[in-house]
MIGU-216494 format. One record per residue: x, y, z of N, C-alpha, C in turn; residue in one letter; residue number from 0; chain. Coordinates in Angstrom, 2 decimals, decimal comma, always signed. Layout:
N
PT/X/Y/Z/X/Y/Z/X/Y/Z/A/NUM/A
...
This chain:
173
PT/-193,80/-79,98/-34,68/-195,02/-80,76/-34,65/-195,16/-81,47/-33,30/X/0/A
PT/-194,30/-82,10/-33,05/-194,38/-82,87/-31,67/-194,26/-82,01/-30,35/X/1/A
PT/-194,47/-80,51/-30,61/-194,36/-79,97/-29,46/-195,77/-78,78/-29,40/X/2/A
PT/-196,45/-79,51/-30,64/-198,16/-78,83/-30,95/-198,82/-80,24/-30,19/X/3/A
PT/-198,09/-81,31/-30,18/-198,67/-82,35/-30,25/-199,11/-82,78/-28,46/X/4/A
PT/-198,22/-82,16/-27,43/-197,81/-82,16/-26,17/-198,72/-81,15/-25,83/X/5/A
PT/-198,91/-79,80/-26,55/-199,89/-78,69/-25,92/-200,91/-79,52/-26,05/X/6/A
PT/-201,71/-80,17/-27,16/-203,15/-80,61/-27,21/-203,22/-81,58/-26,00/X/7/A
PT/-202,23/-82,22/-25,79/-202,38/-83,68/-24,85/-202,22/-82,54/-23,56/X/8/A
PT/-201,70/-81,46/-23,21/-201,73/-80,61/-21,85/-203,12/-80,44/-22,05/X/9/A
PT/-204,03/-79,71/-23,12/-205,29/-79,27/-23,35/-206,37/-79,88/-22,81/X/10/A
PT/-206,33/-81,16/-23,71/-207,10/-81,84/-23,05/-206,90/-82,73/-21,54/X/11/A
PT/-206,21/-83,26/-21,32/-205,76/-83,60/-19,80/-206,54/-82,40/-18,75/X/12/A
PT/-205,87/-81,25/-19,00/-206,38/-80,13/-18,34/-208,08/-79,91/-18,40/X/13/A
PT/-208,27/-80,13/-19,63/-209,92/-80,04/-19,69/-210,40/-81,04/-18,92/X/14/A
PT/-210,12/-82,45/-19,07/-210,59/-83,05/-18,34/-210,67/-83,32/-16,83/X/15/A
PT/-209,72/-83,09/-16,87/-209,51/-82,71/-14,67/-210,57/-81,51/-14,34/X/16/A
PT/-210,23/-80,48/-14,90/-211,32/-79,45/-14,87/-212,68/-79,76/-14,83/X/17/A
PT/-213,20/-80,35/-15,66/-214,51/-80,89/-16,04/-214,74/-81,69/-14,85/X/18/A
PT/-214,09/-82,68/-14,65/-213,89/-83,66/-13,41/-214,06/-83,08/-12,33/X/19/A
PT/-213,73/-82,34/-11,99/-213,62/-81,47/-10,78/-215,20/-80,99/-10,27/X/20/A
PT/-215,33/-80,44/-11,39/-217,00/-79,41/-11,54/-217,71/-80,70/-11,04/X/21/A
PT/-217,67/-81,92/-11,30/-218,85/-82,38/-11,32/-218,68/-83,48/-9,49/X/22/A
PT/-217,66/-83,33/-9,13/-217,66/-83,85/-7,95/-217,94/-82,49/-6,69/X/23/A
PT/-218,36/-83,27/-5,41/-218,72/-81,89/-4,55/-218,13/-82,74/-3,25/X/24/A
PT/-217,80/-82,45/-1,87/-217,21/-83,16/-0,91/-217,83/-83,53/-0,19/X/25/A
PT/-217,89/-84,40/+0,64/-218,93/-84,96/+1,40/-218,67/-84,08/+2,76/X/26/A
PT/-219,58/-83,83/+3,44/-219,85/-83,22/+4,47/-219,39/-83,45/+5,89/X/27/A
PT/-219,57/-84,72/+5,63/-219,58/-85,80/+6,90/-218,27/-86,72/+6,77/X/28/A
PT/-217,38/-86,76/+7,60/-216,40/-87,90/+7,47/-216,87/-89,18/+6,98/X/29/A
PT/-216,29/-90,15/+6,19/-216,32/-91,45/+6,23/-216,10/-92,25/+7,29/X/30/A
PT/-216,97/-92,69/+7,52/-217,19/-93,81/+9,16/-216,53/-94,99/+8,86/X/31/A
PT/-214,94/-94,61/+9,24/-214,20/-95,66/+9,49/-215,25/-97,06/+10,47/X/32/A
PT/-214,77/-98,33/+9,78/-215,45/-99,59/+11,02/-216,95/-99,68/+10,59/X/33/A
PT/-217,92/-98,87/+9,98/-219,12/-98,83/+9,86/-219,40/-100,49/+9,15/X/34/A
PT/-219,12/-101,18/+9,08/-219,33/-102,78/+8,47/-219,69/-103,68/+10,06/X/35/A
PT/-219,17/-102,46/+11,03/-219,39/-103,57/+12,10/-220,24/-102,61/+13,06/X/36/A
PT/-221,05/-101,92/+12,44/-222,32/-100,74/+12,89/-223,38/-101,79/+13,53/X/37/A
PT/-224,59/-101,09/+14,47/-225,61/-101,84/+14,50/-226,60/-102,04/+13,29/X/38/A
PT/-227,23/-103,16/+12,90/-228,25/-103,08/+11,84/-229,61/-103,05/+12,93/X/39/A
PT/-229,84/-101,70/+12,95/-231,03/-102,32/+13,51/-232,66/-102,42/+12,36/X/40/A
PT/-233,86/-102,96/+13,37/-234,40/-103,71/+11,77/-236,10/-102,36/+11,97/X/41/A
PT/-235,96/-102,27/+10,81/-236,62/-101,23/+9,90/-237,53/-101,76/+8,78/X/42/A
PT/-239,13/-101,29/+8,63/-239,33/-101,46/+7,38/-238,76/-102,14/+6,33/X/43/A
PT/-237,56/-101,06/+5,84/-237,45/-101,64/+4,56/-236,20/-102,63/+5,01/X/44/A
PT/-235,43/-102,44/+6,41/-234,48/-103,63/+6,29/-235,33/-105,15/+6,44/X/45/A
PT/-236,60/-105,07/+6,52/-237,22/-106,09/+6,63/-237,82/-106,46/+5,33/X/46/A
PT/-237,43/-105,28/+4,49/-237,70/-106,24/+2,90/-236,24/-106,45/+2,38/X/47/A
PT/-235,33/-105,88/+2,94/-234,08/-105,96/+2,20/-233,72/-105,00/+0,60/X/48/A
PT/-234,65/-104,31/+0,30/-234,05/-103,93/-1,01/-234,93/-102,71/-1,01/X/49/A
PT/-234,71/-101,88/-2,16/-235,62/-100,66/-2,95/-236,54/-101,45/-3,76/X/50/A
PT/-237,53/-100,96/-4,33/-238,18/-101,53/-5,06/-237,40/-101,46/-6,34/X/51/A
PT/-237,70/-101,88/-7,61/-237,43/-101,69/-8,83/-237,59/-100,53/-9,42/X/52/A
PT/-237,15/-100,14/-10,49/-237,44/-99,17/-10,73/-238,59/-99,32/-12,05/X/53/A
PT/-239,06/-100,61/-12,23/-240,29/-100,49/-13,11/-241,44/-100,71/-12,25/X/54/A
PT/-241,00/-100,70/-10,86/-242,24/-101,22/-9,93/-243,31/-100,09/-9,81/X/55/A
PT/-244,47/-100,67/-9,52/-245,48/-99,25/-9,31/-245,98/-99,21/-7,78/X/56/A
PT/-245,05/-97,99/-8,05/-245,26/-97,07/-6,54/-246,19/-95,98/-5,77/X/57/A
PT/-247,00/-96,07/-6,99/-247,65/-94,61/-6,98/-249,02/-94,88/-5,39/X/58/A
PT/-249,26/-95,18/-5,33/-250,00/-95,49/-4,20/-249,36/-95,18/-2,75/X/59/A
PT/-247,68/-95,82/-3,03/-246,97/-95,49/-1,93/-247,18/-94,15/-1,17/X/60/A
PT/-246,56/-93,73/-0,27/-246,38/-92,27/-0,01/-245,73/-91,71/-0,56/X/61/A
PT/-245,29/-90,06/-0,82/-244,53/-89,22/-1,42/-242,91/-89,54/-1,21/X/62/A
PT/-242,57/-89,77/-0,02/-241,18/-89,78/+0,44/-240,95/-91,42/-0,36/X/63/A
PT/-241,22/-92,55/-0,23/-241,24/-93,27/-0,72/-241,07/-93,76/-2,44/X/64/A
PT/-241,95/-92,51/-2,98/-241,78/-92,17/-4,33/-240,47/-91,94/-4,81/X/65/A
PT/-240,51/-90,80/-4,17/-239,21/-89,81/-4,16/-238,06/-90,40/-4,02/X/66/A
PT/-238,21/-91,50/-2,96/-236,70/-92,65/-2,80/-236,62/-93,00/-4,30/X/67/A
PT/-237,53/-93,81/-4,54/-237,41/-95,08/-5,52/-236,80/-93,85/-6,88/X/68/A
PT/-237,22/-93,46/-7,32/-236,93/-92,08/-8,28/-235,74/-92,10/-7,84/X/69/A
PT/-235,36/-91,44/-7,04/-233,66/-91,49/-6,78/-232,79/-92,15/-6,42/X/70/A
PT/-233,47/-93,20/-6,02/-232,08/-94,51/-6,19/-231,76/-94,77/-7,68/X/71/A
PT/-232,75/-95,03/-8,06/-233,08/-95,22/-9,48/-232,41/-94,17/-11,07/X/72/A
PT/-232,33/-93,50/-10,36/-230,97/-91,66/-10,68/-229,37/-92,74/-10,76/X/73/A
PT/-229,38/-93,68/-9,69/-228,21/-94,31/-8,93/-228,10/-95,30/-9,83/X/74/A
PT/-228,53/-96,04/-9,85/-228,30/-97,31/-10,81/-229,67/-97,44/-11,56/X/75/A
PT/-229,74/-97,74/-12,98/-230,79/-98,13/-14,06/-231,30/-99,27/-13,34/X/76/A
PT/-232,47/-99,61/-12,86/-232,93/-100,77/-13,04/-233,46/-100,57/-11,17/X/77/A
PT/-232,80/-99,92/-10,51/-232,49/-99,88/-9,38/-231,43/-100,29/-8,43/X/78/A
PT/-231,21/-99,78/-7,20/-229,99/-100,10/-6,37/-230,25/-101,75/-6,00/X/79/A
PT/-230,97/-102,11/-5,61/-231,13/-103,97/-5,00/-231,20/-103,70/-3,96/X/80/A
PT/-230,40/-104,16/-3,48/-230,13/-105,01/-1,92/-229,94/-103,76/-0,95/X/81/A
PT/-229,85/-103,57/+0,09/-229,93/-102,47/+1,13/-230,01/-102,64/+2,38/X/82/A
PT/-229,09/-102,34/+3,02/-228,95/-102,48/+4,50/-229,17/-100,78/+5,74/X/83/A
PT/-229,24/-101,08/+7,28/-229,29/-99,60/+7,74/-228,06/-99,79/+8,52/X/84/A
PT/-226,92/-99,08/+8,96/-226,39/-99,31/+9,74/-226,58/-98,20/+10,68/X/85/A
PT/-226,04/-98,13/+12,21/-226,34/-97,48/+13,22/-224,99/-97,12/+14,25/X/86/A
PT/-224,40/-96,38/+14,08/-223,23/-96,60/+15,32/-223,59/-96,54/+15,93/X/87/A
PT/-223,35/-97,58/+16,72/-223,47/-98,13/+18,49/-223,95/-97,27/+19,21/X/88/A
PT/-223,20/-96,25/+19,46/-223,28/-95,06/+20,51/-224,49/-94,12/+19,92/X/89/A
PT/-225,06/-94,07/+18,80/-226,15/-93,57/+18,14/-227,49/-94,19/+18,16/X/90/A
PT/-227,60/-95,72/+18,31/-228,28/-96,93/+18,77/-229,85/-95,93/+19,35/X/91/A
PT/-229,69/-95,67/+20,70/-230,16/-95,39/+21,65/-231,21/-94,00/+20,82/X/92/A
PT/-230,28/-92,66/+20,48/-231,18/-91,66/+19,64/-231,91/-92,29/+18,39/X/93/A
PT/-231,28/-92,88/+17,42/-232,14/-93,39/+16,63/-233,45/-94,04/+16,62/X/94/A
PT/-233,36/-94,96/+18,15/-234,71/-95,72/+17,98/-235,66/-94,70/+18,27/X/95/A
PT/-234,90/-93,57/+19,25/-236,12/-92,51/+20,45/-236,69/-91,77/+19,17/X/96/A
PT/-235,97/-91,52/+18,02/-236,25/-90,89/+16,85/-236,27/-89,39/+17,35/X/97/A
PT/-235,66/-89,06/+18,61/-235,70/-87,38/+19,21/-234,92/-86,52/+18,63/X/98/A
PT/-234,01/-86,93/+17,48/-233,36/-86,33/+16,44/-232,13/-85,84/+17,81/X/99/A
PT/-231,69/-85,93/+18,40/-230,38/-84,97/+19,29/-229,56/-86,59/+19,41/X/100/A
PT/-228,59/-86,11/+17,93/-227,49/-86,93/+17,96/-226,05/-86,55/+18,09/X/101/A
PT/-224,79/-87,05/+18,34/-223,73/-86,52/+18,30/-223,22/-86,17/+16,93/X/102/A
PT/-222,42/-85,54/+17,55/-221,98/-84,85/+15,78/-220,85/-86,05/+15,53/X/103/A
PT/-220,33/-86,19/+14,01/-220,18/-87,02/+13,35/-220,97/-87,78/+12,87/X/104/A
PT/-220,34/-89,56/+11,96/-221,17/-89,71/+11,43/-221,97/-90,72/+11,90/X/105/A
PT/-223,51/-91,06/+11,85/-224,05/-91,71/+13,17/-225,25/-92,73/+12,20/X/106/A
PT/-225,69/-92,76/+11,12/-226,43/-94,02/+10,17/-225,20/-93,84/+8,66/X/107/A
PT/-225,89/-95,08/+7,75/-225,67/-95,30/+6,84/-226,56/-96,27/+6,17/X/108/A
PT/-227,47/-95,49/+4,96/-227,96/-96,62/+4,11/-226,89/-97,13/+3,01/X/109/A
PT/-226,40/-98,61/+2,97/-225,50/-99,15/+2,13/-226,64/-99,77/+1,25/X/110/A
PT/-226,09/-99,39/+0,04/-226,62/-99,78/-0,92/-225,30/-101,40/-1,67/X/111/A
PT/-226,12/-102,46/-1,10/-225,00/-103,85/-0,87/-224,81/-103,45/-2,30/X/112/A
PT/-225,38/-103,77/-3,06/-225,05/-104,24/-4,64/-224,35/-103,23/-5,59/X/113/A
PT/-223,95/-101,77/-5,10/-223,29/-101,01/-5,64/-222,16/-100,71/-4,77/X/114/A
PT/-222,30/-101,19/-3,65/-220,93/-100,77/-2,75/-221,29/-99,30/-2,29/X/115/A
PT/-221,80/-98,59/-2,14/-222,07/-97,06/-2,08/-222,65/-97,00/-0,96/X/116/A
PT/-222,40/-96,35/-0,11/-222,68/-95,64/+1,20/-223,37/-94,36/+1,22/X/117/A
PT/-224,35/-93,89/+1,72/-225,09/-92,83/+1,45/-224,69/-92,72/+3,36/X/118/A
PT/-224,18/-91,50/+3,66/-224,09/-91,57/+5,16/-224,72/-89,91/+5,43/X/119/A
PT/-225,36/-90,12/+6,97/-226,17/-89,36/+7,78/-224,91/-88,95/+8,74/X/120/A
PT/-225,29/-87,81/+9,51/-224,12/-87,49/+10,13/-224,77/-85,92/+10,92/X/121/A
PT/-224,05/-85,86/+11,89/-224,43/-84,55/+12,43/-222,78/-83,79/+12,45/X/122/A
PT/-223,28/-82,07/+12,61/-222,42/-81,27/+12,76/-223,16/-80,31/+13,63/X/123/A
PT/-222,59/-79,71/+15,07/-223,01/-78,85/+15,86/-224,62/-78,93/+15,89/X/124/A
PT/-225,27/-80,70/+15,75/-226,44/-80,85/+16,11/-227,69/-80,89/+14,88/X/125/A
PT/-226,93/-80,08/+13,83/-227,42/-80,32/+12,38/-227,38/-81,45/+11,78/X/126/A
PT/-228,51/-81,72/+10,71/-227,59/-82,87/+9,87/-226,54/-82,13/+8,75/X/127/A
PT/-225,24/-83,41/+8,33/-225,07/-83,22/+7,07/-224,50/-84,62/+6,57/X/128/A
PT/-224,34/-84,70/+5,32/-224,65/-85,95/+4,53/-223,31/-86,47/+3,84/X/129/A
PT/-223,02/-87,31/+3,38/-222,02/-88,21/+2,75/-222,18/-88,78/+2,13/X/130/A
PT/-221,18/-89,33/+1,02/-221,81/-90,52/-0,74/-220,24/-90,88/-0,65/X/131/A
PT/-220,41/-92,40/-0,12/-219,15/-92,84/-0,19/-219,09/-94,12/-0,99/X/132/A
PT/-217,76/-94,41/-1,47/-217,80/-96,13/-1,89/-217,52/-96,71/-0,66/X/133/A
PT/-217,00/-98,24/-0,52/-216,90/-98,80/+0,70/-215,65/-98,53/+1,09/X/134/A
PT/-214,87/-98,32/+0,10/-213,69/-98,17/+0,88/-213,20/-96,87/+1,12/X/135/A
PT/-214,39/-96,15/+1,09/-214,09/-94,83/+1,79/-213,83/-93,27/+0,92/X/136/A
PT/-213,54/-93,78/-0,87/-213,76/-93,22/-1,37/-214,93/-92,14/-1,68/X/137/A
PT/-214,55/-90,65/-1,73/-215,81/-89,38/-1,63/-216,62/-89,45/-3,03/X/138/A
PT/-217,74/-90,21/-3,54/-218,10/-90,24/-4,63/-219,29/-88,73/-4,76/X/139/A
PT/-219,48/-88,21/-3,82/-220,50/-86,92/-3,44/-220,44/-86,12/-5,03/X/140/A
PT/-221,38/-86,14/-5,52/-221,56/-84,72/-6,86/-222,02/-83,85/-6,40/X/141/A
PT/-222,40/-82,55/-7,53/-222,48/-81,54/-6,94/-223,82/-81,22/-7,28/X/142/A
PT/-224,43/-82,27/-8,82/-225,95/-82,49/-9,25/-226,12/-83,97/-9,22/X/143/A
PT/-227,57/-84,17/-9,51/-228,17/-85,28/-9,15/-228,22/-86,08/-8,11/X/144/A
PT/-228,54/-87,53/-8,22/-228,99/-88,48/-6,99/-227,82/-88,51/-6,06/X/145/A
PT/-226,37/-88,38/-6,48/-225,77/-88,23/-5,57/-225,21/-87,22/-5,13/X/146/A
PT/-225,86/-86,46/-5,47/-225,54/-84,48/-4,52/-226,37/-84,45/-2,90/X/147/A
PT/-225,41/-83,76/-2,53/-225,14/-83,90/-0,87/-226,85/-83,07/-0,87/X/148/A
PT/-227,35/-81,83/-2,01/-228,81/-81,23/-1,85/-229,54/-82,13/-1,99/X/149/A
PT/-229,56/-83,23/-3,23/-230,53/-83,84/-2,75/-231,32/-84,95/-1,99/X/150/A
PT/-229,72/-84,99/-0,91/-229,85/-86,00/+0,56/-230,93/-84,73/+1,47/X/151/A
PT/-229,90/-83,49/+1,36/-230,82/-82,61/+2,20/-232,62/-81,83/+1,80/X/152/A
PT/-232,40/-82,35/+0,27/-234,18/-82,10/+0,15/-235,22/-82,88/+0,33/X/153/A
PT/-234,46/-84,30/+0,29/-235,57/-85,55/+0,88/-235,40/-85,34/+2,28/X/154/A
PT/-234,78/-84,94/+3,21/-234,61/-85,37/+4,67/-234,90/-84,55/+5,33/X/155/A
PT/-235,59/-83,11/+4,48/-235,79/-82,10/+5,18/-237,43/-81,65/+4,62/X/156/A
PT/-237,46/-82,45/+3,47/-239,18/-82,19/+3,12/-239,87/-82,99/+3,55/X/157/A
PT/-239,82/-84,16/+4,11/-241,20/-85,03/+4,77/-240,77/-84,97/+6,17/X/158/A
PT/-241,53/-83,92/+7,14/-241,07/-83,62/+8,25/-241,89/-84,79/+9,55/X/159/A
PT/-242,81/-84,94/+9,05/-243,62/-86,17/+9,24/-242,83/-87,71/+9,27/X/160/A
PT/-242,02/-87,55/+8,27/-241,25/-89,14/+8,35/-239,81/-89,25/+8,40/X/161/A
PT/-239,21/-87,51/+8,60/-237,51/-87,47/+9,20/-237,53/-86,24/+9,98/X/162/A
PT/-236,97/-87,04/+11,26/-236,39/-86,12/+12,18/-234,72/-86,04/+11,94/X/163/A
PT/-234,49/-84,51/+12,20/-233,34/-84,26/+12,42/-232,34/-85,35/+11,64/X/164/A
PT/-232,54/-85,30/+9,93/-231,86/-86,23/+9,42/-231,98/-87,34/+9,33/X/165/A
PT/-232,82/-88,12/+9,78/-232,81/-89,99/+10,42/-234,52/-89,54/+9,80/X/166/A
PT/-234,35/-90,10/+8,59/-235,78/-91,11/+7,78/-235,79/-92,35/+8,31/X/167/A
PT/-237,39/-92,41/+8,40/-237,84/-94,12/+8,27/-238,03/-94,03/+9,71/X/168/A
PT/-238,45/-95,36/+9,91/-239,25/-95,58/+11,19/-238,15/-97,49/+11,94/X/169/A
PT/-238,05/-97,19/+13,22/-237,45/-98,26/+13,55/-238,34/-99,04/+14,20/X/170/A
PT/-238,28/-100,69/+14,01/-239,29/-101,23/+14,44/-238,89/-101,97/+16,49/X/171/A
PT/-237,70/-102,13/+16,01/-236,77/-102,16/+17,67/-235,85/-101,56/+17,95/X/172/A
């Protein structure tokens, strides 16, 4: 009996790592060691500080805008809160020009303050690619929903009008 009892506890253990597995995907982009001491530079929404709610009415907004609030909102019930942009230093300069030709690695980050979660921007050989980190660096990236690395790349690649080369939103300095 106690050695039927050890297969089920292998069974399930095993199922669950398995399962576990499926549903995480890797982030693309390194974790930006130091990014706490990034530039903030100030933006739209860093000038409201937060996402809207997620009972707020948006519909008037623009599409990309929609589309945020909807998927933060995927992220936390109620919405993410608080929200910052960060900028590495050496990225500073392309970001404001908005000319999209950044270095490869990782070069913004929208932090979402109130969940700890890092959503990071990043280039590879001039492309973007994307990252879902906690703060301390942990790869929280899935492989569906709000935090799948596709659907960083289907918002950032469908409003061509309001993201260049990866870098949404508009900088005001």
């Amino acid at each position: 009996m106690r050695h039927i009892s050890i297969y089920v506890f292998l069974f399930v253990f095993c199922g669950l790592f398995i399962g576990t597995s499926q549903v995480q995907a890797q982030s693309e982009v390194k974790f930006p060691k130091g990014w706490e001491k990034w530039s903030k530079p100030s933006t739209p929404l860093t000038g409201i500080g937060a996402l809207p709610g997620c009972d707020a009415d948006v519909s008037k907004l623009p599409a990309i805008y929609r589309e945020t609030v909807s998927t933060y909102c995927g992220v936390k019930a109620g919405g993410p809160g608080k929200v910052e942009i960060l900028v590495k230093p050496k990225a500073l300069k392309t970001f404001r020009s908005r000319n999209g030709k950044f270095t490869d690695g990782a070069n913004m980050v929208l932090h979402l303050i109130d969940l700890k979660v890092l959503f990071v921007s990043g280039h590879k050989k001039g492309k973007p690619v994307y990252g879902v980190f906690l703060e301390d660096g942990k790869d929280i990236a899935a492989k569906e929903g709000p935090l799948a690395l596709s659907t960083c790349t289907t918002c950032h690649t469908g409003y061509k009008s309001f993201c260049v080369n990866g870098q949404c939103g508009r900088s005001t300095k």
